[in-house]
C-alpha positions as CSV (number, residue, x, y, z in Angstrom):
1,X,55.8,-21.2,-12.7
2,X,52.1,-19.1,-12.8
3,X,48.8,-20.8,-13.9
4,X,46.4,-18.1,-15.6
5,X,43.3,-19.0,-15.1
6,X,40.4,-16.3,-15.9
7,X,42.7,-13.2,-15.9
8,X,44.1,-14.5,-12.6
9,X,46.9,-15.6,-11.5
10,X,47.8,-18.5,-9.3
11,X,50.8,-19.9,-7.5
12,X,52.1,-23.4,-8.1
13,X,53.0,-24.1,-4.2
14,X,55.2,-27.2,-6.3
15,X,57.6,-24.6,-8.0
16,X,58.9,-21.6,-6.8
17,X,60.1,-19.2,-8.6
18,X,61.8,-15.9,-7.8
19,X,60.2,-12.2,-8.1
20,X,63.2,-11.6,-11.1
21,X,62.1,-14.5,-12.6
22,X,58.2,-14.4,-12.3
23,X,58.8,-10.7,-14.1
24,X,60.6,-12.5,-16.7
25,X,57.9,-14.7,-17.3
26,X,55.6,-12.0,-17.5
27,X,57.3,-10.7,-21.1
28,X,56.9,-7.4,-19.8
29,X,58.9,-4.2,-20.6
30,X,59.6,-1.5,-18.1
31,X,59.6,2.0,-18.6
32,X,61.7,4.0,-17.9
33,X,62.1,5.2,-14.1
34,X,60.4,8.7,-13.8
35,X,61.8,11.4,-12.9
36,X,60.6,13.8,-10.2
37,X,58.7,16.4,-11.7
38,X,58.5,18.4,-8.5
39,X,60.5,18.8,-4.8
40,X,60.2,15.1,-3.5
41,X,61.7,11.6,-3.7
42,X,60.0,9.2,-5.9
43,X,62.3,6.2,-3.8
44,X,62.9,6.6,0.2
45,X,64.2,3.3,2.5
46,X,63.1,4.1,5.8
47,X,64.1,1.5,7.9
48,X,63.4,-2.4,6.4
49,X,60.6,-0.7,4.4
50,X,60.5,1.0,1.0
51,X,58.4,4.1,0.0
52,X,57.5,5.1,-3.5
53,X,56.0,8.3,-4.8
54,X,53.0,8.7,-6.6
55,X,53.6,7.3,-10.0
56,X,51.6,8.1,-13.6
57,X,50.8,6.3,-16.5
58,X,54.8,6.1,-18.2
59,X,55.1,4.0,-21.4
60,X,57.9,2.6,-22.5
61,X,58.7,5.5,-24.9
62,X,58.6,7.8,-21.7
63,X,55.2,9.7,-22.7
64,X,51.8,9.3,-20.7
65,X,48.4,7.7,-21.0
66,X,46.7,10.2,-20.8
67,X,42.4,10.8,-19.7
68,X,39.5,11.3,-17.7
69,X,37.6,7.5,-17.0
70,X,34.2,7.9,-18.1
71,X,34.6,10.6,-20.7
72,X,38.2,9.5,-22.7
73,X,38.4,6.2,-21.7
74,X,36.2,2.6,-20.0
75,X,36.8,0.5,-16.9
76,X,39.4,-1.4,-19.2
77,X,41.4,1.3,-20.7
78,X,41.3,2.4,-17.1
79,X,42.9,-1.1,-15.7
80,X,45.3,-1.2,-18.5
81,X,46.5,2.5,-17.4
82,X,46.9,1.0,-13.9
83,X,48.7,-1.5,-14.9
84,X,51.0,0.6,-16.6
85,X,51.7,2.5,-13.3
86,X,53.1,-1.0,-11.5
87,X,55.1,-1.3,-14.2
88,X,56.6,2.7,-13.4
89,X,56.7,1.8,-10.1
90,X,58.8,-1.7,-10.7
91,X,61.3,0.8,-12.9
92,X,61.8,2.6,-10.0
93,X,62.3,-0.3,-7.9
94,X,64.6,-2.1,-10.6
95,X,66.3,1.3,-10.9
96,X,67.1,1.9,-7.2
97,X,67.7,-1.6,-6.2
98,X,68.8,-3.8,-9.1
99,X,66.2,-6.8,-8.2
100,X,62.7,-7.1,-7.2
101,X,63.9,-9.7,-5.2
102,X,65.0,-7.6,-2.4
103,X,61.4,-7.1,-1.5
104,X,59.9,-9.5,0.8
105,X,56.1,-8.4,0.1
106,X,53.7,-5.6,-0.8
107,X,52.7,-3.9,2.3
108,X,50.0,-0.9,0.7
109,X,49.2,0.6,-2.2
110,X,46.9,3.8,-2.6
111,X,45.5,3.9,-6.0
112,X,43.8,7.2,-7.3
113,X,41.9,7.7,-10.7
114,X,41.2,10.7,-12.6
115,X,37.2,9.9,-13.1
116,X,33.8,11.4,-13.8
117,X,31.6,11.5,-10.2
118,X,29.1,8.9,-11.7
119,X,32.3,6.6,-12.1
120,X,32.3,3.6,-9.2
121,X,34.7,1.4,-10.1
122,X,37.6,2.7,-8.8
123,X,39.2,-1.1,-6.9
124,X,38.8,-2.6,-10.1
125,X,40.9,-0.4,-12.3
126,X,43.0,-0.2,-9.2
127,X,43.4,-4.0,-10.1
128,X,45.4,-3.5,-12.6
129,X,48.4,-2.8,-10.8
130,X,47.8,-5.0,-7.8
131,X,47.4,-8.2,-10.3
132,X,50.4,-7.5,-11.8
133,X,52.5,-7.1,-7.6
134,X,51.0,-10.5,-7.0
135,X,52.5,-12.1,-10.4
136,X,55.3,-11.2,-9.5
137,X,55.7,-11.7,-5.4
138,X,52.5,-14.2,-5.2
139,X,49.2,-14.3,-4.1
140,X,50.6,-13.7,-0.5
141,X,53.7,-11.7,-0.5
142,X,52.1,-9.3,-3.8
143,X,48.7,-8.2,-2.2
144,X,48.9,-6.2,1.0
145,X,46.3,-3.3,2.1
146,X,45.1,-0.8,-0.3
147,X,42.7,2.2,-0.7
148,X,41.4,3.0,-4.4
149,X,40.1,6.5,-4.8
150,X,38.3,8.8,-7.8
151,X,39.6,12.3,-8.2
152,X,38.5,15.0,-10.1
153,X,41.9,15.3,-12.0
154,X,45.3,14.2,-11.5
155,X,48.5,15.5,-12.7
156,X,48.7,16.3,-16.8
157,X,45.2,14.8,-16.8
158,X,46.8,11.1,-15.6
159,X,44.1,8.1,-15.4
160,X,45.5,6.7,-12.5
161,X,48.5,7.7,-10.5
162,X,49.6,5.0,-7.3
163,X,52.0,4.8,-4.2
164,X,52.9,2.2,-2.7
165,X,54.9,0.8,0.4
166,X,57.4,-2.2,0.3
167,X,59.3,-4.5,3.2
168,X,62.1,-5.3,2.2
169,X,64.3,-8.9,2.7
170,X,66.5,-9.0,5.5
């Protein structure tokens, strides 16, 4: 079971609970997995570690958030967006291995938002995704080594698109 405390989120070390069923928890819907909208693979198992493309802002109904941070939308809308993104990226993962339980932790995940050049924020909207990885595979195993970028635009004008790298269990 998780604790929330203050937006963050908090192991029990007395109960331990699986990545399948910390998402369950979570009452969160996935997306659906995206489609690559140009010549790569948004899924590659290289070795005991999985790669994932870029991924956008997908809602459930398959459209994008879409905006510049600091002209469309705040820090918040921003985090939300990010947020949104792990949850693309877990479709992918759900849709290419059946279970986030096959992942044994986060290893990296770049983060990159569509900003105005005053905007400074960027690991905080960046958060968004990374609080949701560690509800699901902990405080440990869900936070590994990130960057979080601004760019001047991003594909279809996308708040935040992120990759991320993955071990897998053996």
């Amino acid at each position: 079971m998780l604790f929330r405390q203050t937006h963050k989120i908090y192991d029990n070390p007395l109960i331990k609970m699986t990545p399948d069923k910390n998402f369950e928890q979570l009452n969160l819907i996935l997306p659906p997995a995206p489609k690559p909208l140009g010549v790569y693979k948004p899924f590659l198992i290289v070795g005991n570690f999985v790669y994932v493309s870029g991924h956008g802002t997908v809602k459930t109904d398959g459209s994008l958030i879409i905006g510049k941070v600091g002209t469309d939308m705040d820090m918040e809308e921003a985090k939300a967006a990010a947020k949104q993104v792990g949850l693309a990226i877990l479709a992918t993962l759900k849709a290419n291995l059946g279970s986030f339980d096959r992942i044994k932790r986060v290893i990296k995940v770049l983060g990159m938002v569509n900003a105005t050049p005053d905007f400074e924020r960027h690991p905080y909207v960046i958060n968004g995704c990374s609080e949701l990885f560690a509800a699901i595979w902990g405080s440990d195993n869900g936070v590994g080594v990130r960057s979080a970028v601004g760019m001047g635009s991003l594909p279809d004008n996308i708040p935040v698109e992120i990759e991320a790298i993955f071990e897998l269990n053996t």
